[in-house]
C-alpha positions as CSV (number, residue, x, y, z in Angstrom):
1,X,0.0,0.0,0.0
2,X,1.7,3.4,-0.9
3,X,1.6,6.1,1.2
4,X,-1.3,8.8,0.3
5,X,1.1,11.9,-2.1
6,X,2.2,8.6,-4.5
7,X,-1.1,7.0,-4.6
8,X,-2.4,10.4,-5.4
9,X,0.3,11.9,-8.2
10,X,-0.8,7.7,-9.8
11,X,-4.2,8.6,-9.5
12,X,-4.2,11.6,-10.9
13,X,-1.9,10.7,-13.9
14,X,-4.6,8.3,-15.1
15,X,-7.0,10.2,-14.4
16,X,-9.2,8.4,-11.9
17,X,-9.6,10.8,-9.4
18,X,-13.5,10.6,-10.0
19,X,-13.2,7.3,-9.6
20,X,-11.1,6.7,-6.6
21,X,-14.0,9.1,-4.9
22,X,-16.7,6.6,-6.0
23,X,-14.4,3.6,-4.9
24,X,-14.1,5.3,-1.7
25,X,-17.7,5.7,-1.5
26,X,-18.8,2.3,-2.2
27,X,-16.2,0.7,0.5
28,X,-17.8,2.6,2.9
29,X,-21.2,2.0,2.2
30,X,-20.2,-1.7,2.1
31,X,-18.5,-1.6,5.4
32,X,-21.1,-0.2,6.8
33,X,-23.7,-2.7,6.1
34,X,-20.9,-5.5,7.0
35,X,-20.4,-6.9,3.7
36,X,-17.9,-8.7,2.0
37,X,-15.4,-6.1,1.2
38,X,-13.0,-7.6,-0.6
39,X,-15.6,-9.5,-3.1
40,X,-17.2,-6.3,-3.5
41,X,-14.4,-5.3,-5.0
42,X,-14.9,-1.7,-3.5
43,X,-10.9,-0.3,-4.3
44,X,-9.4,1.3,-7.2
45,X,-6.4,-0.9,-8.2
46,X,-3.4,-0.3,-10.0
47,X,-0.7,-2.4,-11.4
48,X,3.2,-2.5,-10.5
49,X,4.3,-1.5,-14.0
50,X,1.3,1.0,-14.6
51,X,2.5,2.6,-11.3
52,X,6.0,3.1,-12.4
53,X,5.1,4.7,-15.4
54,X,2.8,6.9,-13.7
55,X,6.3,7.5,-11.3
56,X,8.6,7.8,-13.9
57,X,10.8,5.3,-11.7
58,X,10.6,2.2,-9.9
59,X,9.0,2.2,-6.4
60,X,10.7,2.3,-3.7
61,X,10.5,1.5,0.2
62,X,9.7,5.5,1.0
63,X,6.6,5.0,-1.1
64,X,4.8,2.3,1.5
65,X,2.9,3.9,3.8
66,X,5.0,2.0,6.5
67,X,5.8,-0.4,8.6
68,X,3.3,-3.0,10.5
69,X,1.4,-3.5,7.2
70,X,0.9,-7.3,6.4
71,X,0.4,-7.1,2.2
72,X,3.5,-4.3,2.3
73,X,5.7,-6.8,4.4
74,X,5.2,-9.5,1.5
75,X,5.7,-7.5,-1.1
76,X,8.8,-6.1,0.1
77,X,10.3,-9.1,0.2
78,X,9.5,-10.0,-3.1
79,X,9.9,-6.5,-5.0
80,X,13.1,-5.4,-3.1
């Protein structure tokens, strides 16, 4: 998970912003009525390559929005 500027500069480069404010919408509406979240597929997703792109650069560590995250730990050890 990338910290909030990055996310932001990748959202805005493709041009999802709308869409990342409807995403963020419908996860809450789904929380809030207990439902499967992750099948709901509520979240805006973006791929590794498609991000660097968006970056100009390769990701790195700073980008994570830090430590004590489960998915970031996994994917650090594979992507770095």
């Amino acid at each position: 998970m990338l910290n909030n500027t990055i996310w932001n500069k990748i959202v805005k480069h493709y041009n999802l912003e709308d869409y990342e404010k409807e995403a963020d919408k419908r996860f809450i509406k789904a929380y809030k009525r207990k439902q499967n979240i992750e099948r709901d597929n509520q979240h805006l997703f973006i791929c590794i390559d498609c991000m660097e792109v968006a970056l100009d650069r390769r990701l790195t560590k700073e980008d994570l929005i830090g430590d004590n995250i489960p998915y970031n730990k996994t994917f650090e050890e594979w992507y770095f």
